[in-house]
N, C-alpha and C positions, 0 to 999 in steps of 0.2 A: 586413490580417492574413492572409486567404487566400492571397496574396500570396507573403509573409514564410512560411507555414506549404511551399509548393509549393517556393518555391526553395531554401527549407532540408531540403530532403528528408524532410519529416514526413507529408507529405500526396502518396502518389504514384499518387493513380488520378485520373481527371478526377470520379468521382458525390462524391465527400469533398470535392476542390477546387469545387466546385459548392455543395455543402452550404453548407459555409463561408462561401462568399460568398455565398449568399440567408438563413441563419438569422442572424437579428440577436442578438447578445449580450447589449447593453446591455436586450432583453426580458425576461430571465430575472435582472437585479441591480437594486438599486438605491441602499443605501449598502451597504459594503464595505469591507473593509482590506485591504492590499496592504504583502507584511514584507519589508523590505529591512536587511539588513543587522543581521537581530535585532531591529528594532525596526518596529513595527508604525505603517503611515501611512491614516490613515482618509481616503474620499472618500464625497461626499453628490453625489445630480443634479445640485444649483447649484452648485458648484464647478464652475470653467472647465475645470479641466485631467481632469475625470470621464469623459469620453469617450475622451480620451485613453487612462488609466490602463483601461477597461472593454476596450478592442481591442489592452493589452498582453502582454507574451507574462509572463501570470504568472498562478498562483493568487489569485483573488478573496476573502476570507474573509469570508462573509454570517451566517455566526452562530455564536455563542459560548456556553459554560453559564456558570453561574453563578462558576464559579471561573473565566473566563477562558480555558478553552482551547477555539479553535476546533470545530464540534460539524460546519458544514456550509460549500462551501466551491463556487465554479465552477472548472474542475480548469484550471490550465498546458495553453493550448491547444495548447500543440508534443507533450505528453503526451498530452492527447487524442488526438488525430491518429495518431501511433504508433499506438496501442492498437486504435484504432478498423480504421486499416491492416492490422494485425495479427490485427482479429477475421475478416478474408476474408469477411465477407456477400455472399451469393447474390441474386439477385431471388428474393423468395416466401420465404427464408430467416425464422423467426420468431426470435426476441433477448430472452432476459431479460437485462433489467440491474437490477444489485445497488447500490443507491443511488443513488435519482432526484435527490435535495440540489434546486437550482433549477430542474432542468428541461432546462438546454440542452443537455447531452447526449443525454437521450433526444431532444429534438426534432432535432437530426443526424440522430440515428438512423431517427428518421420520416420524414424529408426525405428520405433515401436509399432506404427499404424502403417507407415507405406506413405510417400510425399502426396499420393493422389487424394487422401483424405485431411489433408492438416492447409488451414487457410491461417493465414496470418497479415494483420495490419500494423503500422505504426505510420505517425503521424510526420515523418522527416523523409522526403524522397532520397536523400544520401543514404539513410540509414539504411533503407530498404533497397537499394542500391547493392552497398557494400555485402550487406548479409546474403543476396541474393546471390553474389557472384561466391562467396567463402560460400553457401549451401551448393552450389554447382559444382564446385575444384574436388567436395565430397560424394558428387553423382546423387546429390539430393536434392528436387523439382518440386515443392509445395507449393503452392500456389498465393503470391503475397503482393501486396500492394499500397501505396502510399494513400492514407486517409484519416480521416478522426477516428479513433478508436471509437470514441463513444457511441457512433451510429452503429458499429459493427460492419458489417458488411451483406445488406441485403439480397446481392445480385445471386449470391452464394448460398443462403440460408432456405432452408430450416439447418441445424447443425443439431449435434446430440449431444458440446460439450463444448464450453467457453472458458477459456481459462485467461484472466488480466494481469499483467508482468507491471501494471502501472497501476497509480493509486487514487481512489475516487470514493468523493464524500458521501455521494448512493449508487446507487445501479440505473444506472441508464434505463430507459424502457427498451430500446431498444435489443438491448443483450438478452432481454426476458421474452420479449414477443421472437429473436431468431432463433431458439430455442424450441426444441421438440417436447414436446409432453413427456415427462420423463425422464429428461435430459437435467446436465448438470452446470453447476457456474460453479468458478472456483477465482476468489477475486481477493483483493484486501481493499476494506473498504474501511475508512479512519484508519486506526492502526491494527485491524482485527483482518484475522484471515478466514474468509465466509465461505462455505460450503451449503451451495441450495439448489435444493430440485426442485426444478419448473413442474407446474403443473395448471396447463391452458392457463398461459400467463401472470401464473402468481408464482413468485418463487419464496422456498419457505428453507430453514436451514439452520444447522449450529454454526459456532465460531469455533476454527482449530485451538487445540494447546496452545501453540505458535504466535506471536505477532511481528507486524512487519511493519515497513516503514519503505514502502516503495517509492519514488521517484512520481509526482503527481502527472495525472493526463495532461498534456500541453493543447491548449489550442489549435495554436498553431508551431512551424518550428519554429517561429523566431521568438514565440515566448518567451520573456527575459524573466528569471524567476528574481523578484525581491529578497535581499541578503540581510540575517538578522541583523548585524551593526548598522543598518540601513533606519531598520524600526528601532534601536536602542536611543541610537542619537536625538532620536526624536520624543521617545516617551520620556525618557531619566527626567528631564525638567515639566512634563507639563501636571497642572492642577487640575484638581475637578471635584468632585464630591467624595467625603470619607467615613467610613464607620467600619466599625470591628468585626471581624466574623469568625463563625466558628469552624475549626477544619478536623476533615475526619481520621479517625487516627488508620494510617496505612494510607497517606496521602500519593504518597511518594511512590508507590505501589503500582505494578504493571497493571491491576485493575484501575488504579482512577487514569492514568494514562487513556487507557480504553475504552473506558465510558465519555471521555472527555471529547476526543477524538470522535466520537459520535454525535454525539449530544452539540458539539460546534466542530465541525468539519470545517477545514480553510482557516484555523485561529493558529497564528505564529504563538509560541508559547516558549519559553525559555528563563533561565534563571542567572542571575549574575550576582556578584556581592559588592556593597556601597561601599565608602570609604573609611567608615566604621569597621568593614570586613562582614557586617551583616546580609544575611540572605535574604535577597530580593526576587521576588517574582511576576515575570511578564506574559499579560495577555495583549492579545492584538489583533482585531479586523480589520484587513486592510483593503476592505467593502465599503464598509460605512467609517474605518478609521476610529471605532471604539474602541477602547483602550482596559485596563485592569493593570494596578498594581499593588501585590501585595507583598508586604513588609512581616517576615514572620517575627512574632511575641516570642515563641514558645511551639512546643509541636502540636499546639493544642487551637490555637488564635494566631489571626497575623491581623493588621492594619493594614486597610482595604481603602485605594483609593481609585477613581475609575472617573470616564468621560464618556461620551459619546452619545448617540438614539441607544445604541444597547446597552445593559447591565450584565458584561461579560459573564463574573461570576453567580449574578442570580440565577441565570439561564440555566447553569449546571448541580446547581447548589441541592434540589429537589430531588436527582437522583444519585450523589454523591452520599446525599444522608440516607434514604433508601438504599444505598449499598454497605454503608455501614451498621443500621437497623437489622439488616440479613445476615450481620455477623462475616462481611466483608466477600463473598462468593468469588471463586477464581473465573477468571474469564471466560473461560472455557464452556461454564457453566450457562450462559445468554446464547439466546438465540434472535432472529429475525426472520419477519414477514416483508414479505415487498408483495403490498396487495395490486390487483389490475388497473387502478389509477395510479400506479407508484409511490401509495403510501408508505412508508417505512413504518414497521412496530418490531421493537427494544423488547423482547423478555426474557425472563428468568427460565430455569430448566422443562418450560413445558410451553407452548403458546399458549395453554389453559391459565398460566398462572398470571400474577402481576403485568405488567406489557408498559408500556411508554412508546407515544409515539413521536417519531423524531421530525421534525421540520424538514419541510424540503430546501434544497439550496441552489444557490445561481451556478452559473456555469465554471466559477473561481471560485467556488467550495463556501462561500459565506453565506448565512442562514438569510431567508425571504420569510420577512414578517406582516402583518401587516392585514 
């Protein structure tokens, strides 16, 4: 796997290629599900081919709530690697990370810096439990403890590098203010993987090649995440206001994913097809319970019908056509500010240039207007 992670250009310093191949994986799992193609394939220790699946290049999924969605998960080691690449640790450098789940990450992260420098939280006292004891049976001592990610962890801070394993619609203040002048955040935030260095509390940065689709901050652990057949059952039938609109060609396109993801953080979004066989698509706030459904025409229009205080797709409408206008920019290409009130600003290859600023949001990722 270390291997595989260096020649694919995921892992490009030799102390991560190192890592990788002395922290053992299969320490930190032990049954799990692995989703291929929408459908979920469970492995146990005594299954043969579990070693196998444990050193492949995918997300592990070790736990679940009660309605079945994914809660905690070992992250797509080619994503790790990025991330980690991209957080720049220093020797002596200290690291909080924002979602401990099984532990192997923070233990890279030990392996690289030394356990006395790597602090780690997550929100499930089990969780942090369990990884605590798999990080001990490898003689590995970081310093970790059950809490909201999102505060960070004060007691412990200033740090010189933040790295989030979970997924959030902005950046906390608080990961910005524990942060050293200097220092770095390395997060996914919508579905874009952000890289920004603090600087007396503004953090400023590009978005990786990469995006991600991490598992959201929970509240708390018993947060029961809402399942999309949950919101299907409920929109397919309802009315509301309709008119035609126009969609931009490369809809489908990892950048409008991207911008979307930003621009409404917390919107369920999902497509199915009617009994016609036509393709239908679903938006959803399950804040205020605003709704969007469009019926595509053509790859050009679709039939737009919607309910709620929000106009799901007007909201996003303005920078989808400004991304189109620009001759469609790959993602890679944006970047963002998170100024010292925790503004967020959206721009294209330079802060200097075009910019959009993005709304802030509640604590369950839906947009606060008003």
């Amino acid at each position: 796997m270390a291997e595989r992670l260096t020649v694919g250009g995921a892992v490009q310093s030799e102390p991560w290629s190192t890592a990788f191949a002395q922290v053992p994986r299969e320490a930190f799992v032990q049954d799990f599900a692995v989703r291929v193609r929408g459908q979920r394939h469970t492995y146990t220790p005594d299954a043969p081919e579990w070693l196998t699946a444990v050193y492949s290049d995918a997300s592990l999924l070790t736990q679940v709530d009660v309605g079945g969605t994914a809660t905690s998960s070992s992250t797509q080691p080619t994503l790790m690697a990025v991330m980690l690449e991209a957080l720049d640790v220093q020797e002596g450098n200290r690291v909080l990370e924002i979602g401990l789940g099984t532990g192997y990450n923070c233990a890279l992260l030990s392996h690289r810096l030394g356990p006395e420098h790597v602090f780690s939280v997550d929100v499930d006292p089990d969780l942090v439990q369990a990884a605590q004891d798999r990080l001990g049976r490898l003689g590995y001592t970081p310093t970790v403890t059950a809490r909201d990610g999102l505060t960070g962890w004060p007691e412990h801070a200033p740090y010189d590098r933040l790295i989030a394993t979970c997924g959030v619609g902005r950046i906390p203040p608080a990961w910005r203010t524990q942060i050293r002048t200097g220092g770095v955040i390395v997060a996914n935030i919508g579905c874009g993987l952000a890289r920004l260095r603090v600087d007396d509390g503004r953090a400023q940065g590009r978005f990786l090649d990469r995006l991600a689709w991490f598992m959201g901050a929970r509240a708390t652990p018993e947060t029961i995440a809402p399942r999309t057949r949950e919101y299907l059952t409920r929109l397919v039938s309802l009315e509301g206001g309709a008119r035609q609109v126009a969609l931009p060609m490369g809809m489908s396109s990892d950048a409008h994913a991207f911008l979307a993801s930003l621009v409404q953080p917390g919107i369920a979004e999902f497509t199915t097809r009617d009994a016609q066989n036509q393709e239908v698509h679903y938006l959803y706030d399950p804040g205020t319970e605003s709704w969007a459904r469009l019926r595509l025409c053509d790859i050009r229009a679709a039939d737009l019908e919607h309910g709620g205080p929000r106009d799901l797709w007007a909201e996003r409408e303005p920078l989808l056509a400004d991304w189109a206008l620009r001759g469609r920019p790959h993602h890679s290409r944006y970047g963002l500010t998170v100024e010292e009130d925790g503004t967020h600003v959206l721009w294209l290859d330079s802060p200097e240039n075009a910019s959009w600023r993005l709304d802030r949001v509640g604590r369950h990722g839906h947009g606060q207007f008003g």
